[in-house]
N, C-alpha and C positions, 0 to 999 in steps of 0.2 A: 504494500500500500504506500501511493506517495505522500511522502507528507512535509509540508513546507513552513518554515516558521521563518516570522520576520522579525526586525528589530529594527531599532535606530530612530523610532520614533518620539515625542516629548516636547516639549512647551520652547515656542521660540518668540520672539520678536519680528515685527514684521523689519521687511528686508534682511532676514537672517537664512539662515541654511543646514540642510540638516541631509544625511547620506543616508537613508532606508536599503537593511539587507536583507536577501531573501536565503535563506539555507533549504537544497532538497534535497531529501534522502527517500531509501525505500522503491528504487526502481528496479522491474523486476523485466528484464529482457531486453528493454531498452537505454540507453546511456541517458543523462541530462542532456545532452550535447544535439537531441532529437526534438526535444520540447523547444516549444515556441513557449516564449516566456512574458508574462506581462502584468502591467500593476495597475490597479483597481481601487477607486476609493468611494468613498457615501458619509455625506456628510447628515448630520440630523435631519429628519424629514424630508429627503432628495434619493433618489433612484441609485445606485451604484452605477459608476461610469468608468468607461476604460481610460486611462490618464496617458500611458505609452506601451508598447508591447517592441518585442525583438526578437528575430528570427531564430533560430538553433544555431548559425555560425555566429550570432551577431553580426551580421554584414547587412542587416536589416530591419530598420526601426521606424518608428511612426508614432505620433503624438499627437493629442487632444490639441485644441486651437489654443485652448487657455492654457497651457503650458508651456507652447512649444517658446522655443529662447530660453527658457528658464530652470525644464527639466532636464536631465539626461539618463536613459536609460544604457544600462551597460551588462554585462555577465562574464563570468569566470568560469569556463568548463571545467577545468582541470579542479575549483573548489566548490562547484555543483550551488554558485550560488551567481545571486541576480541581484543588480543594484539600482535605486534609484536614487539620483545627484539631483537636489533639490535648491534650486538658489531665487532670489528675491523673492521669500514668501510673501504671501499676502494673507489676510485674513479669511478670505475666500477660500484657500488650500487649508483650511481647519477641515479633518475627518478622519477616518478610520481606511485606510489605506491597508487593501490588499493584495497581497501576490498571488498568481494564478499560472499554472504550467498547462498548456494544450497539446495534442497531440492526435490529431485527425480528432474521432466524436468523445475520446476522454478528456476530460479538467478535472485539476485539481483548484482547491481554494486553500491557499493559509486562514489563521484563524484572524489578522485583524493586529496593526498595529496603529494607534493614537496618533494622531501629529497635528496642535493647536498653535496659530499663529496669533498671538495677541501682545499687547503692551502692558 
């Protein structure tokens, strides 16, 4: 069973920055290296939305509108994890950011890591 824990998230000030990681373990047949990777957030009362995702080699990424310049999504095959570079937060990017690994009709979901941008 995959299972994906995140970290790196916690209370910033806006225009601050903060590096969200994803650790997966528990693949069974298939490498990390095959999963398309991507991270997910929902803020109170709002839909969970896809913020950036990246190919299996990383040679391939894509980002929310409201992100893009600001995020960077990146991964480490070799440490089976997945990163998100997070810079001039806004108070807007306050929510519960998740990581997600695909791979043709299977997902996984990590369980949810906090990240509040306030003064």
């Amino acid at each position: 069973q995959v299972q994906l824990v995140e970290s790196g998230g916690g209370l910033v000030q806006p225009g601050g920055s903060l590096r969200l990681s994803c650790a997966a373990s528990g693949f069974s047949g298939f490498t990390f290296s095959v999963y398309r990777m991507s991270w997910h957030r929902q803020a109170p009362g709002k839909e969970r939305e896809l913020v950036a995702g990246i190919t299996g080699d990383g040679g391939g990424t894509n980002y929310a509108d409201s992100v893009k310049g600001r995020f960077t999504i990146s991964r480490d095959n070799a440490k089976n994890t997945v990163y998100l570079q997070m810079n001039s937060l806004k108070p807007g990017d306050t929510a519960v950011y998740y990581c997600r690994a695909t791979l043709g009709p299977s997902g996984y979901w990590g369980q949810g890591t906090q990240v509040t941008v306030s003064s």
